[in-house]
C-alpha positions as CSV (number, residue, x, y, z in Angstrom):
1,X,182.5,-93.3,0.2
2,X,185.9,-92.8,0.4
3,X,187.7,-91.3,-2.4
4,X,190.6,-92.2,-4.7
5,X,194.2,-90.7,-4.1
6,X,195.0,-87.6,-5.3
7,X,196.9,-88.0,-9.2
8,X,198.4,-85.7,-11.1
9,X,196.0,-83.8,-13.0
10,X,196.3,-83.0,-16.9
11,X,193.7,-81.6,-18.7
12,X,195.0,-82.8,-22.3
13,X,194.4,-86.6,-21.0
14,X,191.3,-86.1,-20.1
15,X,188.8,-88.8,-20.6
16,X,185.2,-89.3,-20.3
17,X,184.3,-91.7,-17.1
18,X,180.9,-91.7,-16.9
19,X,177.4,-90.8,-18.8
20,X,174.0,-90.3,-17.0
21,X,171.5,-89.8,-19.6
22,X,167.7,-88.6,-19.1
23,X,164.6,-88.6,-21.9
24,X,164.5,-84.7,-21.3
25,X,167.4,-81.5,-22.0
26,X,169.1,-80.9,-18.7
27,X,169.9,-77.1,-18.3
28,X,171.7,-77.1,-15.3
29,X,174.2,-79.0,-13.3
30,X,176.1,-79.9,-10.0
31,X,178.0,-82.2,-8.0
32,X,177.5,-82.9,-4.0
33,X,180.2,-81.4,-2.1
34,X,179.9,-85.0,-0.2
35,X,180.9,-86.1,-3.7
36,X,178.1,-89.1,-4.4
37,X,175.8,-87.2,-6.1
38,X,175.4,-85.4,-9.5
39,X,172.1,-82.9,-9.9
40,X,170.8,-81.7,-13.3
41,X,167.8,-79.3,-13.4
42,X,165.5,-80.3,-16.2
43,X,163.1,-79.3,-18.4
44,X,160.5,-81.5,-17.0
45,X,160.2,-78.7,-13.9
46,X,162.1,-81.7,-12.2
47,X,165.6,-81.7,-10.5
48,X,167.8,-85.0,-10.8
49,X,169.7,-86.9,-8.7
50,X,172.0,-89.5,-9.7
51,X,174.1,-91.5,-7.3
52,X,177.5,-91.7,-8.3
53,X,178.1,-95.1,-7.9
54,X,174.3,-96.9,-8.9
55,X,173.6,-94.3,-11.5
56,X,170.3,-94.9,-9.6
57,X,168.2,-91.2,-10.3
58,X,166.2,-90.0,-7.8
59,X,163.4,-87.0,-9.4
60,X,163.1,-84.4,-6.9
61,X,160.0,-82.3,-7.1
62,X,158.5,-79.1,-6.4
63,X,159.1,-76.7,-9.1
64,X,156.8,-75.1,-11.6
65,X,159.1,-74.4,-14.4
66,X,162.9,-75.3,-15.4
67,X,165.6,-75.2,-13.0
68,X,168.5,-73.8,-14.4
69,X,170.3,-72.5,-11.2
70,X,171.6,-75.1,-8.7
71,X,173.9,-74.5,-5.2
72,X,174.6,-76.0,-2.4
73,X,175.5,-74.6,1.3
74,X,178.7,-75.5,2.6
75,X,177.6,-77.4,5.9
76,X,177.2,-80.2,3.2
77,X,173.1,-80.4,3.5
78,X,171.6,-78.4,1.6
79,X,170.9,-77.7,-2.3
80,X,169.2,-74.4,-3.1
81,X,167.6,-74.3,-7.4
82,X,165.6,-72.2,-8.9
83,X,163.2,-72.1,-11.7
84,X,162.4,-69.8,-14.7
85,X,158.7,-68.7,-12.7
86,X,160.8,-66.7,-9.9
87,X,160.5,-69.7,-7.5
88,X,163.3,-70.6,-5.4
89,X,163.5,-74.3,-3.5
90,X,165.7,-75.4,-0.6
91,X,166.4,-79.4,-0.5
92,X,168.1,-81.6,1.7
93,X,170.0,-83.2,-1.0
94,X,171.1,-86.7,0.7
95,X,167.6,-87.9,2.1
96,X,166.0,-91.1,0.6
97,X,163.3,-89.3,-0.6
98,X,164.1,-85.3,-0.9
99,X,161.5,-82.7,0.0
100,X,161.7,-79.2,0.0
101,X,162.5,-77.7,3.4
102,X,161.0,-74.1,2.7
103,X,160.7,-72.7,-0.8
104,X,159.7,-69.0,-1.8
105,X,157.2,-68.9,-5.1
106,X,157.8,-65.7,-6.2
107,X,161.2,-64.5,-5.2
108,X,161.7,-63.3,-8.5
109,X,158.6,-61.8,-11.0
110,X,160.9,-63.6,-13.6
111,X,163.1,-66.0,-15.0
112,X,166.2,-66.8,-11.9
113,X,169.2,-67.1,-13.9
114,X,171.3,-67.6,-11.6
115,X,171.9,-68.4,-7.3
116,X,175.0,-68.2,-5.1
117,X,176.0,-69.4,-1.3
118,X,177.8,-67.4,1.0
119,X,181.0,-69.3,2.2
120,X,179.6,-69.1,5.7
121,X,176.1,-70.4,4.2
122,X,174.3,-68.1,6.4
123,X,173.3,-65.5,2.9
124,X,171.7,-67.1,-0.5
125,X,171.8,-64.1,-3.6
126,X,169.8,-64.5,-6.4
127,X,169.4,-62.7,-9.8
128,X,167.3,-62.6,-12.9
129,X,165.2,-61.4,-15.8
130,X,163.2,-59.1,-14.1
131,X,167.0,-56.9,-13.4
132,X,166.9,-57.6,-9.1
133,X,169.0,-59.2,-7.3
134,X,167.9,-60.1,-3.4
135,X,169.9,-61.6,-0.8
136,X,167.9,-64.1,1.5
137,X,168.5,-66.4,4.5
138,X,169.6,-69.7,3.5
139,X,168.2,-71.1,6.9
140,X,164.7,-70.3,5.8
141,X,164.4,-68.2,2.7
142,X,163.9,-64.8,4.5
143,X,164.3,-61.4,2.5
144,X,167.2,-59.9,3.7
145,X,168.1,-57.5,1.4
146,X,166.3,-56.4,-2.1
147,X,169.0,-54.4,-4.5
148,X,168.2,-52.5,-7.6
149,X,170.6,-51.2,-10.3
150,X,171.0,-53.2,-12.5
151,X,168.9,-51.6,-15.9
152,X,169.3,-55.2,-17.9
153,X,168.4,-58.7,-16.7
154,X,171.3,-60.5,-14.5
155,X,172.6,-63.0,-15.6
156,X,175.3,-64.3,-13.2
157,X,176.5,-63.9,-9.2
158,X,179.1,-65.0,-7.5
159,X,180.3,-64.5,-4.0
160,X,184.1,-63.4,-3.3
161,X,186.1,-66.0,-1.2
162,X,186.3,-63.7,2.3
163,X,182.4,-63.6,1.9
164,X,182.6,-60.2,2.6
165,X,181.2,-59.3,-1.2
166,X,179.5,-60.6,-4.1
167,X,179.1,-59.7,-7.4
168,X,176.6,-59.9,-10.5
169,X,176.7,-59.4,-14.1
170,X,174.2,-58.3,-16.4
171,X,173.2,-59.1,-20.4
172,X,174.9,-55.9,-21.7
173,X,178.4,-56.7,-19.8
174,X,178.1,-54.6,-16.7
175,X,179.4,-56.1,-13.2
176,X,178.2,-55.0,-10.4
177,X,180.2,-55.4,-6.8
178,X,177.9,-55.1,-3.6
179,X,178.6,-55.5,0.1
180,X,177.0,-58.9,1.4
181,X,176.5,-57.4,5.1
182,X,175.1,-53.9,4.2
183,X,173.2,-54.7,0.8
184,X,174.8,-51.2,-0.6
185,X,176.6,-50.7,-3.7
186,X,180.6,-50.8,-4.0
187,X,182.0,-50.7,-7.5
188,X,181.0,-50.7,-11.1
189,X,183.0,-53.2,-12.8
190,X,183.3,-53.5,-16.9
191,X,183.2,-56.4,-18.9
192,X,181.2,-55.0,-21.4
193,X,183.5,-56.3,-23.9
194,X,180.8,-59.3,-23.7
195,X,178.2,-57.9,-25.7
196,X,178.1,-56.1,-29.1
197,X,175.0,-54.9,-30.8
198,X,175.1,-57.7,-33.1
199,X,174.7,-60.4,-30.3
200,X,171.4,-58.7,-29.6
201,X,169.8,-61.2,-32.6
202,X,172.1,-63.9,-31.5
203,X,170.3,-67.0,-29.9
204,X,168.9,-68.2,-25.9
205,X,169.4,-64.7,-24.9
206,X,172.4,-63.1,-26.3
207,X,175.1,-61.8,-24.8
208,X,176.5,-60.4,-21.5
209,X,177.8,-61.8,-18.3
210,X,176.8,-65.5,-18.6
211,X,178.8,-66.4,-15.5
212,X,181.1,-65.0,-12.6
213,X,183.9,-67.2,-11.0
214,X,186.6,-66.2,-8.6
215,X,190.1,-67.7,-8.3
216,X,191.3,-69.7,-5.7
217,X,192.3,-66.3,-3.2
218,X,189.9,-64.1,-4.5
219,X,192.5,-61.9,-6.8
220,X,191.0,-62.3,-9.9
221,X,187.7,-62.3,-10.8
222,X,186.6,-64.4,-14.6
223,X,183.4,-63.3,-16.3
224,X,182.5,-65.7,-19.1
225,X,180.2,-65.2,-22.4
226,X,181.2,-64.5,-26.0
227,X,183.2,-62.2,-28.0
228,X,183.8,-61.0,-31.5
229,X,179.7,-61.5,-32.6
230,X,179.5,-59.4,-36.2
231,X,176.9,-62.2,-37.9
232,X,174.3,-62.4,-35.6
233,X,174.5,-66.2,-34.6
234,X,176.4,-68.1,-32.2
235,X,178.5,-69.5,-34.9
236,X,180.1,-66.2,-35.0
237,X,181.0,-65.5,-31.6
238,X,184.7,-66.3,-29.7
239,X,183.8,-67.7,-25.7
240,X,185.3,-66.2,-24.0
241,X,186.6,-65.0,-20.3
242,X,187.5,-61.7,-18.9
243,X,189.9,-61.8,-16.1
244,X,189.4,-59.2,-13.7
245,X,191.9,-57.6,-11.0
246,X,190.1,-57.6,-8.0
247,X,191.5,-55.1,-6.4
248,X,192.1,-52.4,-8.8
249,X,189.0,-53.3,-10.6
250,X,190.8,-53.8,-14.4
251,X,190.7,-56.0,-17.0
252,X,193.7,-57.9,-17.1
253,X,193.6,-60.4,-19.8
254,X,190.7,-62.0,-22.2
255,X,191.1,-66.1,-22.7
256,X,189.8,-67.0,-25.9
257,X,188.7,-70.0,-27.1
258,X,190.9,-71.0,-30.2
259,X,188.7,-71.7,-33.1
260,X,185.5,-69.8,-32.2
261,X,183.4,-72.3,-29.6
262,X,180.1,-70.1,-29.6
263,X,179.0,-68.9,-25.5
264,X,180.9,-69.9,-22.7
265,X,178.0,-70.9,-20.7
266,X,180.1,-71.5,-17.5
267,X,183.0,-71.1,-16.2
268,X,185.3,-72.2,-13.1
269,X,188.6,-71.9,-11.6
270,X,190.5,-74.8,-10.7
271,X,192.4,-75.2,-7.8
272,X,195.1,-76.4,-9.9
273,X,195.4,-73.2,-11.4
274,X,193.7,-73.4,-15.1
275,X,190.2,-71.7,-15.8
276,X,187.7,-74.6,-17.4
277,X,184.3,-73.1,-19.5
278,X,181.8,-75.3,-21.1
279,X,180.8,-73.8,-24.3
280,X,177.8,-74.1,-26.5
281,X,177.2,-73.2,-30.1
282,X,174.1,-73.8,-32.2
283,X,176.0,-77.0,-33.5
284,X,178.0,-78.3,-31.2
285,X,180.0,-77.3,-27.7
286,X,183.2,-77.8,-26.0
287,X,184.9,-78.1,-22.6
288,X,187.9,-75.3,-22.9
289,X,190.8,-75.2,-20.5
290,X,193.2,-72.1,-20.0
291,X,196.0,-71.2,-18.1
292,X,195.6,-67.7,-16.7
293,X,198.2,-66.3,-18.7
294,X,197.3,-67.2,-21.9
295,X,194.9,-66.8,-24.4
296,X,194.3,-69.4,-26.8
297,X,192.6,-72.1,-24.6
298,X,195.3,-75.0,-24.2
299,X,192.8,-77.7,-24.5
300,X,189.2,-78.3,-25.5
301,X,187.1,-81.6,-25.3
302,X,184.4,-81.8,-28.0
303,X,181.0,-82.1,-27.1
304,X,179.6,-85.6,-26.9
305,X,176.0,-84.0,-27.8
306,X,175.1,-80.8,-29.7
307,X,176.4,-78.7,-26.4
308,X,177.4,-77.6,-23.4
309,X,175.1,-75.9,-20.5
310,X,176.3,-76.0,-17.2
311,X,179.8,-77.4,-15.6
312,X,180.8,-78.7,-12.0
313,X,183.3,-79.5,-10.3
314,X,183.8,-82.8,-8.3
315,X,185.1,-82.3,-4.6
316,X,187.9,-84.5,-5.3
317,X,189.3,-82.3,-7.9
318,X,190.1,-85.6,-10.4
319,X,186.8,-85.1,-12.0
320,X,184.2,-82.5,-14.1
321,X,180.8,-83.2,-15.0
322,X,179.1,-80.9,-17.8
323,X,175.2,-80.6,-18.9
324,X,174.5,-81.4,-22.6
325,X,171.9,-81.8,-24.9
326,X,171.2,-84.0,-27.4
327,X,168.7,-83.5,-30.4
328,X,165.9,-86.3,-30.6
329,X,163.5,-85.0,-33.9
330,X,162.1,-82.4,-32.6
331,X,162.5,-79.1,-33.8
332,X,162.3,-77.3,-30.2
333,X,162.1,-78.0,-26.6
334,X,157.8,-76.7,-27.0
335,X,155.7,-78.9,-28.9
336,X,154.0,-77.3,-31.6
337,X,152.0,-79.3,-33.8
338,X,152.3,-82.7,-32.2
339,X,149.9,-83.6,-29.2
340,X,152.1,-83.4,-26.1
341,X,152.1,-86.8,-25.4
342,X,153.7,-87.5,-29.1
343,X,156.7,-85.3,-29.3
344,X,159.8,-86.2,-29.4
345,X,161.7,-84.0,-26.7
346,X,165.0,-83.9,-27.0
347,X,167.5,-85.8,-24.3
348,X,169.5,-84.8,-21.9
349,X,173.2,-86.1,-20.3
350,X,175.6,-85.3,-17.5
351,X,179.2,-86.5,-18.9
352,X,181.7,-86.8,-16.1
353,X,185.3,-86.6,-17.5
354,X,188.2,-87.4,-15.5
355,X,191.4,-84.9,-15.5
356,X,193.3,-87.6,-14.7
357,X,195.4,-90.4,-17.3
358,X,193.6,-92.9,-18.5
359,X,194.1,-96.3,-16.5
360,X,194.5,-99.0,-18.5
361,X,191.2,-101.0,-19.5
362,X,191.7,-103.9,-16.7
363,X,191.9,-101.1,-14.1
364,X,189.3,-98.8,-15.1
365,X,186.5,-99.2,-12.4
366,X,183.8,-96.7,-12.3
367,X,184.3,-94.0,-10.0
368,X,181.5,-92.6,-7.1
C-alpha cells in the first residue's frame, strides 16, 4: 500500500471518508501502524478487522468477554486486546486468518480497562477494575512485574516516549508514575480535578482518569475525563483534559470542551501539535480538537451515532477513526425480556474522518 502525500492538515475541514459498520456496539478501536487495517473490539467477545481498502472484515476470536483495550507493538506484527474477564490475547494482526499467538486468561481478576506497549515492544502494562496494574512480556505474556497502589480501579496507562516510565490513572483522579525497568514507584501525580462526588451516580463508570496520552517529546502529559459534574448525569459534565508538566509534575492548563460534550473517552496528541478527544454523552458525542494553549476546544465534529468510545490515529497522520454506537430498539446492550436470539442489539461503526480539505467529488477516491 503506498500512501497519499503528505497535505496540509486542518482540523476545521475535516470530513468523514469512510464508515465500517457492524450489527453489534464496538467499544474499542485502532488502526495498523502498517496503515491497512482498522480493529474494533466488540461486544460479541469478537475483535474486528476491516481492510482499509475492501472494507472486507475479518472476526478474530478468542476472547470470553468484550474487548475494550486494543495495542499494537511497534515491530509492526503484533496486536495485544483485552477483555472485561481479565483475559489478555496476543494476535498477529496481518495473517489471513488471525490466531492468538499466546494469551493469559486471567491476568487480571477483573475488568482490563486499559493496555499499553513499550516503545521498544519488549514490556506490555495493563490495568483494571480489580486496582493492579502488571507489566508483562510482550514476546510471550510472561509476569514481569505485579504493582499495587492504586486503592481505586485503573482506568488508563500510558508509556512516556524514552520508555524509561509509564504511567496510570485511576477512577478518583489520581496518576500514578512508575519505573518500567524496576516496577517501583516514582511520583504521585494529581488530576483529581476529574472526579467530584457527584460523578459517582454519573453513568458507565463515573469519573476519573479515562485516558493518558503524552505529547510528541514527552513534556506534557494529558489526562482526559470530565469536569464540572453537579447533576449526576453525563449531561452535566465538561470533557475535559488536564495538561501535565512532566517534569515538575504540575498541572498546567485544563482544555475544555466548549458547550459541555459529556466524558472524553480518549484522547491523543497530534504530531501536528493539537490534542484530539472523542467524547460521549448519554445523547450524543463529539470529536474535540485543541491547541495546547487554549481552552475552549477550537473544533468539534458531531457524532454521526449517539457517541463516541475510542479514537485512533492513522500512521499517515491525514486521517482519524473513532468507535461509535448507534441505538437499534433496544433498551441496553443485555437482553432482558426478549429471547436472545430476538433482541435487537444495538450497532456499532468505525467513522474514519480525514483532517485534510475536502477534494472535490470527481477526485474523491476512497482511501486504504
Amino acid at each position: 500500500m503506498s500512501l497519499q502525500p503528505k497535505m496540509q492538515l486542518d482540523p476545521k475541514q475535516a470530513w468523514e471518508c469512510q464508515v465500517l459498520k457492524h450489527d453489534r456496539q464496538l467499544v474499542g478501536c485502532a488502526l495498523s501502524p502498517c496503515g491497512k487495517y482498522a480493529f474494533a473490539g466488540g461486544v460479541d467477545n469478537l475483535v474486528h478487522r476491516w481492510d482499509l481498502a475492501s472494507e472486507k472484515r475479518t472476526p478474530l476470536a478468542g476472547h470470553a468477554s468484550w474487548i475494550q483495550a486494543l495495542a499494537f507493538t511497534p515491530d509492526q506484527k503484533h496486536l495485544i486486546t483485552a477483555d472485561y474477564v481479565g483475559g489478555v490475547c496476543c494476535w498477529e494482526y496481518a495473517a489471513a486468518k488471525p490466531k492468538p499467538k499466546w494469551t493469559i486468561k486471567d491476568a487480571h481478576s477483573r475488568y482490563i480497562r486499559s493496555i499499553c506497549v513499550s516503545p521498544d515492544g519488549k514490556l506490555l502494562v495493563t490495568a483494571g477494575d480489580d486496582r493492579m496494574v502488571r507489566v508483562w512480556n510482550s514476546a510471550d505474556g510472561k509476569l514481569v512485574h505485579e504493582l499495587a497502589g492504586h486503592e481505586h480501579r485503573v482506568y488508563s496507562t500510558a508509556f512516556h516516549p524514552d520508555g524509561k516510565s509509564f504511567v496510570t490513572g485511576d477512577r478518583r483522579g489520581f496518576v500514578k508514575h512508575w519505573d518500567a525497568t524496576t516496577g517501583k514507584r516514582v511520583r504521585d501525580l494529581d488530576a483529581t480535578i476529574l472526579w467530584t462526588s457527584a460523578s459517582l451516580t454519573s453513568g458507565a463508570g463515573g469519573a476519573g482518569v479515562l485516558s493518558l496520552a503524552f505529547d510528541l517529546t514527552g513534556a506534557t502529559l494529558g489526562a482526559s475525563g470530565v469536569t464540572k459534574v453537579t447533576d449526576g448525569d453525563r449531561k452535566g459534565g465538561r470533557a475535559s483534559i488536564v495538561l501535565i508538566d512532566w517534569k515538575t509534575g504540575k498541572e498546567t492548563r485544563i482544555l475544555k470542551h466548549a458547550k459541555g460534550g459529556g466524558f472524553a473517552e480518549r484522547a491523543l496528541f497530534h504530531p501536528d501539535g493539537f490534542w484530539i478527544a472523542a467524547c460521549l454523552s448519554q445523547s450524543s458525542g463529539s470529536i474535540e480538537f485543541w491547541t495546547p494553549d487554549k481552552e475552549p476546544s477550537m473544533h468539534s465534529i458531531p457524532a454521526s451515532g449517539k457517541g463516541c468510545r475510542d479514537l485512533a490515529l492513522h500512521p499517515d497522520g491525514q486521517r482519524i477513526a473513532v468507535a461509535q454506537w448507534e441505538r437499534n430498539g433496544g433498551a441496553g446492550n443485555v437482553p432482558s425480556t426478549k429471547k436472545l436470539e430476538e433482541y435487537n442489539w444495538h450497532h456499532g461503526t468505525i467513522r474514519i474522518y480525514n483532517l485534510t480539505p475536502q477534494p472535490p467529488k470527481s477526485d474523491k477516491k476512497k482511501i486504504g
